[in-house]
N, C-alpha and C positions, 0 to 999 in steps of 0.2 A: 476521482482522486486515485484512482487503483488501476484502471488498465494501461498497462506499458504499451500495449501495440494499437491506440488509438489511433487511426487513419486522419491525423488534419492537414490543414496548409498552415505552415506557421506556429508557432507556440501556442499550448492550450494556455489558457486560464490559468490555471495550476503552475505549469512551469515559468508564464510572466510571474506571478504573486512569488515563488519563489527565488527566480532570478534580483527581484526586487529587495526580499527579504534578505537576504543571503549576498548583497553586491559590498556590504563592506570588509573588508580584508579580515576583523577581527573572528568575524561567526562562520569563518574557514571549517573548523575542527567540529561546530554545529551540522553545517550540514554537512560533512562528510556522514554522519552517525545517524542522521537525518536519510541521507540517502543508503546506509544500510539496513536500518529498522525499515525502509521500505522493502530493498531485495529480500531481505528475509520474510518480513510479512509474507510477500507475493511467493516466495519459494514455500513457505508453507500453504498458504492457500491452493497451491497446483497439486502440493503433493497430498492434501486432503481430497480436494476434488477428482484425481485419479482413483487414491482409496475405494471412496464412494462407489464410483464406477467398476470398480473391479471386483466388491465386495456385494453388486447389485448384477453386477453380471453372473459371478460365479451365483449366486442364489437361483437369479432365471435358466441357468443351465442346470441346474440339478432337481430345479421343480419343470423341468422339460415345457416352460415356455415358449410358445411360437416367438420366433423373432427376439431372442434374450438379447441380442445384442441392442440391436432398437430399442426397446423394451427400456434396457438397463442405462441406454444413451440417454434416453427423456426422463428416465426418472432422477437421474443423474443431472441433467441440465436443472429440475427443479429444485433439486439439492443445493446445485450451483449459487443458485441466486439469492438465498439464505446464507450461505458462506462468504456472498462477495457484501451483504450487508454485515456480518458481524468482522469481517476484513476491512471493510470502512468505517465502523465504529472503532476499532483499534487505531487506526491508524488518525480517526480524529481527536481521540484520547491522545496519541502522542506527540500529534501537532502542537495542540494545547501546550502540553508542557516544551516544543521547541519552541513557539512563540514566547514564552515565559523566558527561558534560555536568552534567547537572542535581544531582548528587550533588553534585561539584566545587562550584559556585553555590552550594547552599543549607549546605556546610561552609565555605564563605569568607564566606558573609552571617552565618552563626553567627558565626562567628571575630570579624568586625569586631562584632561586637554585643557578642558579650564585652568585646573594647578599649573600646567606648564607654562602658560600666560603672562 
């Protein structure tokens, strides 16, 4: 659900289920807000994960580690993977509530479409 630079052929999973979700004209302004709660998510998850690293670097270079940079690169990638889980738990919490969203919209666009009848 989270990484932007996945290598595939063709739409992942993710982006059909959303093209889907998201194909009636009404839930426009959904996922716009939809696709910035994601850029932001991902902008903070890089800019914590840099953090980390930089903060696990400077540490191995002033405790005169062999290799601080390796060192701080692997212990950093462990960090990583913890990060991109509670990255994915947020981002499944606010799925939640755009599904909620977009439900609501396209049962009120029905509704009025019936009155118009």
């Amino acid at each position: 659900m989270t990484d932007p630079h996945a290598h595939t052929i063709g739409e992942t999973l993710e982006q059909t289920l959303e093209r889907v979700i998201f194909s009636a004209p009404a839930t426009n302004l959904i996922r716009q807000q939809w696709e910035g709660t994601k850029r932001i998510e991902q902008e903070v998850f890089d800019r914590v994960c840099r953090e980390e690293y930089e903060k696990r670097l400077d540490y191995h270079r002033i405790c005169q580690t062999p290799n601080p940079v390796g060192t701080a690169r692997r212990e950093a990638d462990l960090c990583r993977q913890l990060f991109r889980e509670e990255l994915d738990e947020r981002l499944a919490v606010r799925w939640a509530d755009v599904l909620r969203r977009v439900q609501t919209v396209l049962e009120d666009d029905a509704a009025e479409s019936e009155d118009a009848q």
